[in-house]
MARVEXLO-953535 format. One record per residue: z, y, x negated of N, C-alpha, C in turn. Coordinates in steps of 0.02 Angstrom, whole numbers, plus 32768, in hexadecimal, padded with zeros to 4 digits. Layout:
<recs>
ZYXZYXZYX ...
</recs>
This chain:
<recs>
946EC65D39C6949AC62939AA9471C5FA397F 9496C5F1394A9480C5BD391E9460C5773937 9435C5563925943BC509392C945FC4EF3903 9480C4B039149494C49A38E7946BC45F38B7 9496C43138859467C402386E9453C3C938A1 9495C3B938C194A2C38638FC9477C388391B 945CC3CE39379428C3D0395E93F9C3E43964 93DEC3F839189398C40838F3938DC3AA38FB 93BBC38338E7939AC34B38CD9386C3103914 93BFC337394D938DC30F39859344C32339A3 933FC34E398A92E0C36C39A892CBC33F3963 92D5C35A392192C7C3203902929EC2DC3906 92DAC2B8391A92CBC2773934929FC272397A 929CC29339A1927BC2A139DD9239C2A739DF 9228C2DA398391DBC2E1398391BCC2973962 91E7C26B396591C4C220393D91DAC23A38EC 9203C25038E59221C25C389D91E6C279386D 91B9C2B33898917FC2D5386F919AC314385B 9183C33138459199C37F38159162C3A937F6 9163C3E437E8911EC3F637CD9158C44937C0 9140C45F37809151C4A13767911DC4DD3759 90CEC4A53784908BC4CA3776906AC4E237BA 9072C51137CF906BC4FF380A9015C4FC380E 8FF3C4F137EA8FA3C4E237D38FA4C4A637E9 8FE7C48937D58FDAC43137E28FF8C409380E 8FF5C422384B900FC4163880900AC3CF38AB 9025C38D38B59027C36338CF903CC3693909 901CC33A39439025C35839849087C33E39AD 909EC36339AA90EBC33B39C0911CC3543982 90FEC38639579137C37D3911915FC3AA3924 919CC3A938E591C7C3E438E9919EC40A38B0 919EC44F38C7919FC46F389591DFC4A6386B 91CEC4BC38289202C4CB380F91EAC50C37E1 91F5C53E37E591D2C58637C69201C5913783 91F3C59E375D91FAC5A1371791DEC5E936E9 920CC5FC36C491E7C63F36BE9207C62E3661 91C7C661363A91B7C65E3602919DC6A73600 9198C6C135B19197C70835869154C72335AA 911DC70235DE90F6C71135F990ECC6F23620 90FDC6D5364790F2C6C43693913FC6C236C9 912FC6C936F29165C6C037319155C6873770 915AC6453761914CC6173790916AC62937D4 91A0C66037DF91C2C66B3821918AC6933858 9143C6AA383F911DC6DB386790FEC6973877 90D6C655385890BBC629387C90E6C60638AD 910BC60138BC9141C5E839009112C5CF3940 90F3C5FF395B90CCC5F2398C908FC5ED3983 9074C5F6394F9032C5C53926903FC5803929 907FC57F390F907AC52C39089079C4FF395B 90B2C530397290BCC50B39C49071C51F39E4 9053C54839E29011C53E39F48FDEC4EA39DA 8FF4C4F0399C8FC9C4BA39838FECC47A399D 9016C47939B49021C41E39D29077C41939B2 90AEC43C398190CDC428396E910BC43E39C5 9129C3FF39C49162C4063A039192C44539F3 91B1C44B39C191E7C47B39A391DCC4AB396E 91E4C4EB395B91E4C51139359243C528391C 9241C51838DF9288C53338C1925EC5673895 9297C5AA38949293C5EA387792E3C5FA385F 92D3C644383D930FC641382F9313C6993818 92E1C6AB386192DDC6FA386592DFC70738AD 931BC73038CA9321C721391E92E3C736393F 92CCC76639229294C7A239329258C76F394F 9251C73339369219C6F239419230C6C73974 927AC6D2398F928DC6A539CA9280C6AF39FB 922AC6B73A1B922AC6BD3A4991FAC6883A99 921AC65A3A7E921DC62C3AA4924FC5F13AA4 9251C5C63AD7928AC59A3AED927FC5483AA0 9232C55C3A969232C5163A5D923DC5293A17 9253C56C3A0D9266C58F39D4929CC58239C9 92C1C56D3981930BC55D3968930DC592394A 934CC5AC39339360C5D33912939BC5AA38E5 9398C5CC38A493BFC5A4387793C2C5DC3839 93F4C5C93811941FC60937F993DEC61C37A8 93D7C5DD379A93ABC5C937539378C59D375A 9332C5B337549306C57F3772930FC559372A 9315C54E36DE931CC52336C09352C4F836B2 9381C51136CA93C8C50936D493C2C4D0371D 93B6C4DD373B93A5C4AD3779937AC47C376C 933AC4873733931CC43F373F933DC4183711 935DC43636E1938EC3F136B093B8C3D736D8 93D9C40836FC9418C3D93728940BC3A13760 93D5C3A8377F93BFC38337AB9399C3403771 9383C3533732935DC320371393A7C2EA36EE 93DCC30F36F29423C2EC36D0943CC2C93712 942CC2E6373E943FC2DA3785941FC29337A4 93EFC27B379D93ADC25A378193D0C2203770 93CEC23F372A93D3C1F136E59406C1D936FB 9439C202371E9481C1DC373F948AC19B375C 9453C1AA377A9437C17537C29409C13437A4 93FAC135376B93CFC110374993DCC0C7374A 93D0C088373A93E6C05E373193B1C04536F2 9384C06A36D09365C07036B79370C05B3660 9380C041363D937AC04535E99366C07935C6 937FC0B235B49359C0F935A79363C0EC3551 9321C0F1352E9305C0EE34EE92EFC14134CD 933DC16934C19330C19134989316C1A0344A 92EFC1BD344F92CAC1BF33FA92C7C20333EA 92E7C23633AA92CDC259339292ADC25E3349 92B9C288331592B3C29632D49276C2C632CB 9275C2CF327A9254C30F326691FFC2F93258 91E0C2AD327391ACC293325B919EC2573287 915CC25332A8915EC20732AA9171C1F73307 9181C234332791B3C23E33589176C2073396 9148C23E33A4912AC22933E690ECC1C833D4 90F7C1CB338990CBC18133789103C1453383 9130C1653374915BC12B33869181C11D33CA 9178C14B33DF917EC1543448914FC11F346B 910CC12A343290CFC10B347290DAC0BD3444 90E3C0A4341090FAC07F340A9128C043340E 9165C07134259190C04E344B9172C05B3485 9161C05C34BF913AC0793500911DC04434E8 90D7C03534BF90C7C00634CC90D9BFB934C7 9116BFB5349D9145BF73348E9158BF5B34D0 919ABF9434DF91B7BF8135239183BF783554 916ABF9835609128BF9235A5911DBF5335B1 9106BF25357C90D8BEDD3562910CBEBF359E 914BBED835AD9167BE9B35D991B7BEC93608 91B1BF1735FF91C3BF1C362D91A9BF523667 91DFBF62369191A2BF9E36A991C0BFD83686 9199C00E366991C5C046364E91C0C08F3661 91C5C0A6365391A6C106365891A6C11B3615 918AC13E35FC9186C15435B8917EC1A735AE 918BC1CB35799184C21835989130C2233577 9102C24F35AA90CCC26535A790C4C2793574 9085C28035509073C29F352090C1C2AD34F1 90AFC2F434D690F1C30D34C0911EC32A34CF 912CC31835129165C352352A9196C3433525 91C0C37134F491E1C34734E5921CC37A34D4 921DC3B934F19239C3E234F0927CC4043527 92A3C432352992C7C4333563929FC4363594 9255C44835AF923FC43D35F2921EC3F535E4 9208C3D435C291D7C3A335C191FDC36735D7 9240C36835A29277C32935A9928EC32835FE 92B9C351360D92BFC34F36649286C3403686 9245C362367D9209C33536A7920CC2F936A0 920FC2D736559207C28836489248C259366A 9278C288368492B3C26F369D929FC25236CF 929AC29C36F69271C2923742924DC2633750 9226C24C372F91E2C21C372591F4C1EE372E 9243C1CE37199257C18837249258C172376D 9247C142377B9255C13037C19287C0EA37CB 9298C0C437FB92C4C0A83812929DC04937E1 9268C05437F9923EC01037D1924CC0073794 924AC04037599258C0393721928BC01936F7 926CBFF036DD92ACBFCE36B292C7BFEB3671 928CC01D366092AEC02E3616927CC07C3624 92A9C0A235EF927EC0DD35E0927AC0F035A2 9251C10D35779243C1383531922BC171352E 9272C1883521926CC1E6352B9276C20434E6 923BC22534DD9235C24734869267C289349F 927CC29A34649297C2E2346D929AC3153424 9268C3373440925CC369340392BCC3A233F9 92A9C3B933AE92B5C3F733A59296C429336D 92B6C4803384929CC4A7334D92D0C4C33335 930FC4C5335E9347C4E53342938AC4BE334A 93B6C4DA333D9403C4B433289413C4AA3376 9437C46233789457C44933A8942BC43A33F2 93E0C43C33F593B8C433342393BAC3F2343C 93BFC3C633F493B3C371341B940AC3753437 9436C370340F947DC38A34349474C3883499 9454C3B43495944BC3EA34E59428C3A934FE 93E1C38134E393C1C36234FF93EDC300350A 93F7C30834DF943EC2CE34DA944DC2C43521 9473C30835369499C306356B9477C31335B4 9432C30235A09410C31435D493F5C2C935E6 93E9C2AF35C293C7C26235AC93F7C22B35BA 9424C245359B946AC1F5358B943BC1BD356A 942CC1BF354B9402C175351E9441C14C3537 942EC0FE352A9452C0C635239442C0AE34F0 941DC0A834CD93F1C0B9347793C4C0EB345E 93D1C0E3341F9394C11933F79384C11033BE 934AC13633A1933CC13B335F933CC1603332 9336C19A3311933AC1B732E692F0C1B732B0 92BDC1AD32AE9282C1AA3284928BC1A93250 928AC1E43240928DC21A31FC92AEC25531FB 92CBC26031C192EBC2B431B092B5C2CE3183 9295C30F318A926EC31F31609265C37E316D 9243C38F3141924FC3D53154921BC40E317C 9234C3F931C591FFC40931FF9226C44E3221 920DC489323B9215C4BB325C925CC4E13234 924EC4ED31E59276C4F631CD9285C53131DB 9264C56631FB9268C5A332139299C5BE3243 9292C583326792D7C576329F930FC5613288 9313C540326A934BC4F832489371C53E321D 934FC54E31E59363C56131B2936BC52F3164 9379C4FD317F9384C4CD31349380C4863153 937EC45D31239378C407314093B2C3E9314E 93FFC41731299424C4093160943EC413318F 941DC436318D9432C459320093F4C4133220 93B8C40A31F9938FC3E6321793B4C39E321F 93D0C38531FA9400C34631F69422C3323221 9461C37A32319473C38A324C9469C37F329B 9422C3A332BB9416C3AB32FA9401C3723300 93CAC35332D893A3C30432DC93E4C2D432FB 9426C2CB32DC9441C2A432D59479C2B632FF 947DC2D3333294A2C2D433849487C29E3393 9449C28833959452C23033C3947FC20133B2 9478C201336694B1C1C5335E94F3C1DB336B 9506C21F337D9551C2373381955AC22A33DD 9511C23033FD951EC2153434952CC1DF3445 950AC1A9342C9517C176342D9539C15D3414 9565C15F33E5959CC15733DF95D8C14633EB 95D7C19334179600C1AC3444960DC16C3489 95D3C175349B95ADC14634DA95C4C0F434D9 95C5C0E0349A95B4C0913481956EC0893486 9540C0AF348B94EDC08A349294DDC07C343F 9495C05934499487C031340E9466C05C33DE 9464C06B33AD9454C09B33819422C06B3345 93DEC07C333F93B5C051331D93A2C09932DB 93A0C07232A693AFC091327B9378C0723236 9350C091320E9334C08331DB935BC07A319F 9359C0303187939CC02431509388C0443112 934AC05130FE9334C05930C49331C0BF30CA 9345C0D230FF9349C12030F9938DC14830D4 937DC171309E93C1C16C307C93F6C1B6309D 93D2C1BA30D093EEC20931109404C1DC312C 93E3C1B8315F93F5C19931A39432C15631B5 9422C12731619450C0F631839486C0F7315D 9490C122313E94F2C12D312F9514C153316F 94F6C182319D950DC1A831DC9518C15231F6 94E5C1273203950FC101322A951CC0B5321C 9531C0AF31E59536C06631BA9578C05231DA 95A8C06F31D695D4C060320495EEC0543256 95ABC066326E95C7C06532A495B2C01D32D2 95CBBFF532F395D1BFBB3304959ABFB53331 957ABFD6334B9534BFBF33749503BFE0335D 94F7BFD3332394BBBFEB32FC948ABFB532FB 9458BFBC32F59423BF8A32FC93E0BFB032C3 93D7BF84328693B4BF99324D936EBF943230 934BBFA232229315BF81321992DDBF9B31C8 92C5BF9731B4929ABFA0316D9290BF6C3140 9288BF7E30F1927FBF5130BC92B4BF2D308F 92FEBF5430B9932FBF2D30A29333BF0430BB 934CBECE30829353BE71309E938DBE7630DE 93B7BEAA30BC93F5BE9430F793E5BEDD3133 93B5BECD31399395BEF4317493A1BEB931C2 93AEBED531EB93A5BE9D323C9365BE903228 9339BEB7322D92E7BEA3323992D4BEC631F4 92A8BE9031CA9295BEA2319C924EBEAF319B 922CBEDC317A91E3BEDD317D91C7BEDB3123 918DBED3312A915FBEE330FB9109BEEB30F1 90F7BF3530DA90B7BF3030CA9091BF2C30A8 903CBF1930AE900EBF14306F8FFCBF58305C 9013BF6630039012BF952FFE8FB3BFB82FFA 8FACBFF82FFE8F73C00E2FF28F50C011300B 8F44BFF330678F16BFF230988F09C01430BF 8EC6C02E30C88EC9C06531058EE0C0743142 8EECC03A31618F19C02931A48F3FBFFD318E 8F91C01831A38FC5BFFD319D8FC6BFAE31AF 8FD3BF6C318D8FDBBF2B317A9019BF10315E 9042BEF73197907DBEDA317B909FBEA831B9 90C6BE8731919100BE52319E913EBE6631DB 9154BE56320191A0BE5931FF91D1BE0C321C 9211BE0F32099237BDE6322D9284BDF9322B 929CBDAF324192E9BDD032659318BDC9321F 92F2BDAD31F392F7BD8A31B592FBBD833186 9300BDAA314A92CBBDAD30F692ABBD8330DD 92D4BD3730ED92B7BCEA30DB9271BCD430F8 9283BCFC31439248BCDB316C9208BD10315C 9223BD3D314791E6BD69313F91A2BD4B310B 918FBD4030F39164BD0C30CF9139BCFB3111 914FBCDA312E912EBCAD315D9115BCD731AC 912ABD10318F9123BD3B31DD90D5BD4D31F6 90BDBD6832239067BD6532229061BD853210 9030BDB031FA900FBDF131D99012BE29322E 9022BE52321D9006BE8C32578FBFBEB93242 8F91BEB132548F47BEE4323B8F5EBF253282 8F80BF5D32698F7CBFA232AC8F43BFC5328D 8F4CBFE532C08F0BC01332BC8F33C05032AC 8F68C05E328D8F80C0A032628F69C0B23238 8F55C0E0321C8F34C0FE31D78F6CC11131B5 8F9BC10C31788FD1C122316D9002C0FA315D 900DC0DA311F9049C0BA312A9091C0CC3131 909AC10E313790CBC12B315190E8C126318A 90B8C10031C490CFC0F0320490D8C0A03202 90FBC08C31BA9116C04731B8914DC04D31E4 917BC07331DE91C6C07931EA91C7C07F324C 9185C0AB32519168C0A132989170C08832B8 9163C03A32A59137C00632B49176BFEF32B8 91A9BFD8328B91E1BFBE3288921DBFBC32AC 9212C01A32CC923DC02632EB922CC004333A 91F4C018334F91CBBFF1338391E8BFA0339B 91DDBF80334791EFBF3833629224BF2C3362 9252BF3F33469293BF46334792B5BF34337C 929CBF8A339E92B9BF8A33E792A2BF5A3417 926ABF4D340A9236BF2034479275BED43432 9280BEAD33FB9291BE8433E492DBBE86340A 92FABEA733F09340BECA341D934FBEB23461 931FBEC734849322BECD34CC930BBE8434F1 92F0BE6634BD92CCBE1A34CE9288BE1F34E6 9261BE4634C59226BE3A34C891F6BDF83499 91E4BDD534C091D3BD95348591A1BDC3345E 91AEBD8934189193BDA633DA9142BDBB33E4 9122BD91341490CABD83341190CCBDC33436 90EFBDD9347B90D5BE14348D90D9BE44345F 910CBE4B342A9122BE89340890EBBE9833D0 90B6BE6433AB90A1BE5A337A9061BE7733BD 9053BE5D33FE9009BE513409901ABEB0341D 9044BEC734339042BF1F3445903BBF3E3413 9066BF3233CF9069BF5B33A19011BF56337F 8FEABF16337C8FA3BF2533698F78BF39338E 8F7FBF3B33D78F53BF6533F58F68BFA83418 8F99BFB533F88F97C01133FB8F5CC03333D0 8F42C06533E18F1BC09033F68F25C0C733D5 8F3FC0E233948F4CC11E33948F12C16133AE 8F40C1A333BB8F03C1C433D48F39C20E33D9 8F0FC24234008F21C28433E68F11C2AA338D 8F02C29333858EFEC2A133338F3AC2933318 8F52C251331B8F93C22F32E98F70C20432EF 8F77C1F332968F7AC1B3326B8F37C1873295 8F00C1D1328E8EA5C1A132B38E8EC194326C 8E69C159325D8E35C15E323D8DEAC168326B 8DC5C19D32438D8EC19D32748D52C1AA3234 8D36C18F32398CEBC17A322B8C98C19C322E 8C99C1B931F48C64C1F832088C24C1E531CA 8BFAC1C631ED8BCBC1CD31BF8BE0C18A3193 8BCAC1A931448BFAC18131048C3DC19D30FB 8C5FC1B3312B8C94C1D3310F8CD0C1B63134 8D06C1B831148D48C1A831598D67C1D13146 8D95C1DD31928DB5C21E318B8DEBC2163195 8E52C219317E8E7CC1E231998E99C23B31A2 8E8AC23E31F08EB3C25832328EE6C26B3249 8F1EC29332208F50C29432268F72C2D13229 8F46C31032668F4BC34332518F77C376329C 8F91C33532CD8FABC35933028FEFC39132FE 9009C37832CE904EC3A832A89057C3B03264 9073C3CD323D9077C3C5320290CDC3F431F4 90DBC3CE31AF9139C3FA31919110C3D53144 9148C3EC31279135C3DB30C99154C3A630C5 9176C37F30F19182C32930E7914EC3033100 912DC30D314490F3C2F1315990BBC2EC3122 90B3C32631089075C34930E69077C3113095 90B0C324306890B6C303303590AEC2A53042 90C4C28D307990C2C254308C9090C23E30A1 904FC27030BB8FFDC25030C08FE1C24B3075 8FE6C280304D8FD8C28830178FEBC24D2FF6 9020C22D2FEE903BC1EB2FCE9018C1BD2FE8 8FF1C1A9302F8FDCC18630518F92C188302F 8F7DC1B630248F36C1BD301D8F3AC1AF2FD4 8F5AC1B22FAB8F60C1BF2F638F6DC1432F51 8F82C1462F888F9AC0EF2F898F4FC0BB2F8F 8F33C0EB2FCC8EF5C0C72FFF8EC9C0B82FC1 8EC4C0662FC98E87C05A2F8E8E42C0552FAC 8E1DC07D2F718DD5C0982F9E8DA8C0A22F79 8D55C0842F7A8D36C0A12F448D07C0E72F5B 8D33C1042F9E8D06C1412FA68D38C1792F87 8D1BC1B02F818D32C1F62F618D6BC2102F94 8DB6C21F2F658DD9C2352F998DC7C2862F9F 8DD2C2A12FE58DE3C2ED2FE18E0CC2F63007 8E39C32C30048E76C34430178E6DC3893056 8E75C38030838E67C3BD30CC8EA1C3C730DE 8EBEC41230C88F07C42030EC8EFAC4633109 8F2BC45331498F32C49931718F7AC4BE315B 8F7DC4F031668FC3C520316D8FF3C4F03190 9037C4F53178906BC4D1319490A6C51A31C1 909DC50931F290C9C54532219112C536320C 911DC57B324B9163C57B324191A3C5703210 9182C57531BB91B3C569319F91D9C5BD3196 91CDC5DB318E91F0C627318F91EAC63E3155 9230C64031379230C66530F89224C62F30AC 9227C5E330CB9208C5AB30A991CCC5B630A5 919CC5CD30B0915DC5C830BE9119C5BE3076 9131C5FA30519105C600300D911EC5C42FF7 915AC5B72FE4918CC5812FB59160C5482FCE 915AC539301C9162C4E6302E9102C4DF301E 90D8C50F3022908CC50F30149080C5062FDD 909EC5212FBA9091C5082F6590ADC4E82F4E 90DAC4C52F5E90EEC4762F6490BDC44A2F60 9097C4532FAB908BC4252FBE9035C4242F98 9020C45A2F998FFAC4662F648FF8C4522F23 9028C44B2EFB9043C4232EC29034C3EB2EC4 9041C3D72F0C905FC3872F169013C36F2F16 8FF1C3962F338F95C3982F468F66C3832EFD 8F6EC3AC2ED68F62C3A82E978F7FC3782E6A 8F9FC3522E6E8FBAC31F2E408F9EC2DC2E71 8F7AC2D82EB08F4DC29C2EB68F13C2982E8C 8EF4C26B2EA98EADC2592E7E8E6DC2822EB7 8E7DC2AF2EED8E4DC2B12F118E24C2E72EEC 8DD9C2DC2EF18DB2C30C2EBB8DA7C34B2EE6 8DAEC34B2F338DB0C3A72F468DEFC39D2F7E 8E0BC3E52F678E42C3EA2FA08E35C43A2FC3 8E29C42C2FF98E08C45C30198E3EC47D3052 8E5BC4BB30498E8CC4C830748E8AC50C308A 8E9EC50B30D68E8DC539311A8EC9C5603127 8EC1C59A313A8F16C5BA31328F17C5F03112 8F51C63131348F5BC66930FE8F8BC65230CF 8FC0C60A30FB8FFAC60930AF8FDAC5E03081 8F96C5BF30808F90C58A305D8F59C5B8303B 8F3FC5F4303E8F1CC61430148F43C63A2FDE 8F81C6472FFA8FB0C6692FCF8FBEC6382F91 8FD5C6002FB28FF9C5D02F758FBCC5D22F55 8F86C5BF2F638F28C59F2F2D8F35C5FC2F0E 8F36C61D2F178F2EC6702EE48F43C66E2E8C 8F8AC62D2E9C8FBCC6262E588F92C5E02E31 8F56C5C92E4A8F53C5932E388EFAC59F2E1B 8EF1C5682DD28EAAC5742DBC8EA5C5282DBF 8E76C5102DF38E67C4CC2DFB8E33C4BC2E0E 8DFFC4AE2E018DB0C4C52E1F8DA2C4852E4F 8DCEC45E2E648DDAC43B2E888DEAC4512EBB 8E1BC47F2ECE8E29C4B32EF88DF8C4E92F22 8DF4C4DA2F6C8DC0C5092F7D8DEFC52C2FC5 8DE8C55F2FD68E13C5952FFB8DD6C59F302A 8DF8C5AE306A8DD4C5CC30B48E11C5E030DD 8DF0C61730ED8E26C63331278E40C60E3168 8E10C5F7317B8E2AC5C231CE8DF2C58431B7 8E0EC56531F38DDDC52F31EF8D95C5383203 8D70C56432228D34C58D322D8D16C59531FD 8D37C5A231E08D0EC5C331828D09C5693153 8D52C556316C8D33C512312E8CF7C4F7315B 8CF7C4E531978CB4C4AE31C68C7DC4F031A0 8C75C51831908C2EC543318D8C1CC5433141 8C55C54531148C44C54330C58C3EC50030BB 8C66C4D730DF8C71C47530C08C69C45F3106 8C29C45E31278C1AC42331508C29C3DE3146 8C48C3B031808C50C37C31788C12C35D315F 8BCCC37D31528B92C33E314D8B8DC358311F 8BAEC38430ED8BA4C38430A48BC9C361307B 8BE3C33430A28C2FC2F030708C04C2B43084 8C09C296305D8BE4C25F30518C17C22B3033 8C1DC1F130438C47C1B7302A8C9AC1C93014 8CA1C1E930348CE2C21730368D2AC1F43064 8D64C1E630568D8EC1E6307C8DB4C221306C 8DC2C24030AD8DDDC27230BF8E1AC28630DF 8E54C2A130C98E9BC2A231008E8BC2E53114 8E9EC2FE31598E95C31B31688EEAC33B3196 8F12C372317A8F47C36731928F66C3AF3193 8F73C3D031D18F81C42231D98FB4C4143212 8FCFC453321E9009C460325C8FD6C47B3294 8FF3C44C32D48FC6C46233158F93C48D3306 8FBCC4DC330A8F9DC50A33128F5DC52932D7 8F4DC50532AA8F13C4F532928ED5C4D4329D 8EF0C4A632D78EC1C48732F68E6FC47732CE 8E94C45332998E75C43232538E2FC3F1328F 8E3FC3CB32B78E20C3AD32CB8DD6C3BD32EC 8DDCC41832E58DACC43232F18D63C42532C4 8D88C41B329E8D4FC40B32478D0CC3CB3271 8D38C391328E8D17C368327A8CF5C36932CC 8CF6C3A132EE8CB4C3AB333B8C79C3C63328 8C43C3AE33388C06C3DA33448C01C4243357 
</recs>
């Protein structure tokens, strides 16, 4: 016989509201929960895990029920969303949904670090931010929490939709529309499309929907709708911002105001990028929203930390290197390029791009784009890693232009200690793992 959710979710609560889908990572008292993927079957660790200290094992293969602390349940992923909806039910919590095609997990730890400054929160880990990651970050909430900020990725049509209803935001954001996992999507407007189920949730809901006024996608979806809450460089923005243009770390203004803006303090972050203005905005926004006084919101937003390889400047030698190479789509990509092409500097720019995944049958098109886009800066070498980014450089005579197969081959032909007074962007999709360049 089945378990049900009712009573998956009282062992649940029983194990101190712990969970684990690893059974590698076993806490002593947890529930565990077996999960199976195109190569693994979490239902054979069952009694690995109850060996290792976890109180409960859920499966969802009878053949593994063979003991009294074994659940059985029809869908082991199917069961941990429902128990994680099952969850948020019970919440009394402020839940701070955020997606879009850019910008997703900087502006999570951002807000995370706004709200934090003054309440207690939960925030979702790293990036998980996916159908298993989001239900963990559910789980995670506990009874103390006053607020939560749950990112929620997608790669295909109607995912945030699914995650919507897994979450229930009471607000959200929306980042950016841009053209990320076009492989999945198919076009930017299916991407529009899926991005923009939060605001149809919320909506729906009455929750507060925070919105970039100056985005010419985002705030016509919700200019009308009566609990919108706005923020950018328009005057008739709720919260207005502004920055100094051309600086290597993002420098700017905001208020509730346009008048008062003049008089507002300077913010010095430690972002590399002025692309994560809107970031920053969205951050205070919400923090501002919720009644966070202004001094905490200004003193979190300058001592965030960026890290993972987003928006680092890091420092090598005579050289700087602006860090921005944890994901990459051809909106991200063209938008460092503008950044670097802005940054006033009297060192030598050069240009470091990795392969951009997952675009599909976009793929040649969106590389020599962006390649184009590469070549019409001022940087004197653009050095790029990749089979699609060797394809696009084949059509091109630019002796500025230098080609390597992976990033192995550029660290061995173009050592970092052969750049000298150099600022450098450095910006590929994960799985290039471009940040490799700059290790010993």
């Amino acid at each position: 016989m089945y378990t049900s959710t009712d009573a998956l979710y009282e062992k649940f609560v029983g194990c101190n509201q712990q969970i684990s889908t690893d059974s590698r990572k076993i806490s002593p008292g947890c529930l565990y929960l077996a999960l199976k993927g195109e190569n693994f079957n979490g239902n054979q660790f069952a009694h690995q895990a109850l060996e290792s200290g976890a109180s409960f094992a859920v499966v969802d293969e009878l053949q593994w029920v063979t003991d009294e602390r074994i659940l059985l349940v029809e869908d082991g992923l199917s069961a941990l969303q429902a128990l994680a909806q099952h969850h948020r039910k019970q919440l009394q919590a402020v839940v701070v949904g955020i997606t879009g095609s850019n910008g997703k997990t900087t502006t999570k730890e951002l807000i995370a670090q706004v709200l934090g400054s003054h309440f207690a929160i939960h925030a979702t880990p790293g990036n998980l931010n996916n159908h298993i990651g989001v239900p963990l970050t559910l789980l995670g909430i506990r009874p103390e929490h006053e607020m939560a900020v749950v990112e929620m990725g997608a790669n295909h049509p109607g995912e945030v939709e699914l995650l919507c209803e897994l979450v229930l935001p009471d607000c959200g954001v929306v980042t950016s529309i841009g053209k990320e996992h076009l492989e999945g999507f198919g076009s930017l407007e299916v991407i529009i499309q899926t991005e923009c189920a939060l605001y149809d949730q919320l909506m729906a809901s009455g929750g507060v929907v925070f919105v970039n006024h100056d985005d010419e996608i985002l705030f016509p979806r919700a200019e009308s709708y009566r609990n919108r809450f706005s923020y950018g460089k328009n005057k008739e923005a709720d919260v207005v911002g502004a920055m100094s243009p051309g600086e290597l770390q993002l420098r700017m203004r905001w208020e509730t105001a346009y008048a008062a803006l003049p008089g507002a303090p300077v913010l010095q972050t430690q972002l590399s990028g002025d692309y994560n203005f809107y970031n920053v905005m969205a951050a205070a926004t919400i923090g501002k929203y919720y009644g966070v006084p202004y001094r905490k919101i200004n003193e979190a937003i300058t001592a965030y930390q960026p890290k993972n390889n987003r928006s680092q400047l890091v420092e090598a030698g005579s050289n700087v290197f602006l860090v921005d190479c944890y994901n990459a789509n051809p909106s991200s990509m063209e938008k460092a390029l503008e950044y670097l092409e802005r940054v006033k500097t009297d060192k030598t720019k050069v240009v470091v791009l990795g392969d951009m995944f997952e675009l599909g049958e976009f793929e040649a098109e969106e590389h020599a784009a962006i390649l184009q886009k590469a070549l019409l800066t001022s940087a004197k070498r653009i050095l790029l890693a990749g089979k699609a980014f060797q394809k696009a450089a084949s059509a091109v005579a630019d002796v500025r232009v230098e080609v390597f197969a992976d990033v192995a081959a550029l660290k061995a032909q173009v050592p970092v200690q052969s750049l000298e007074d150099c600022m450098v962007l450095l910006k590929g999709s994960r799985g290039m793992k471009l940040e490799l360049y700059l290790q010993d």
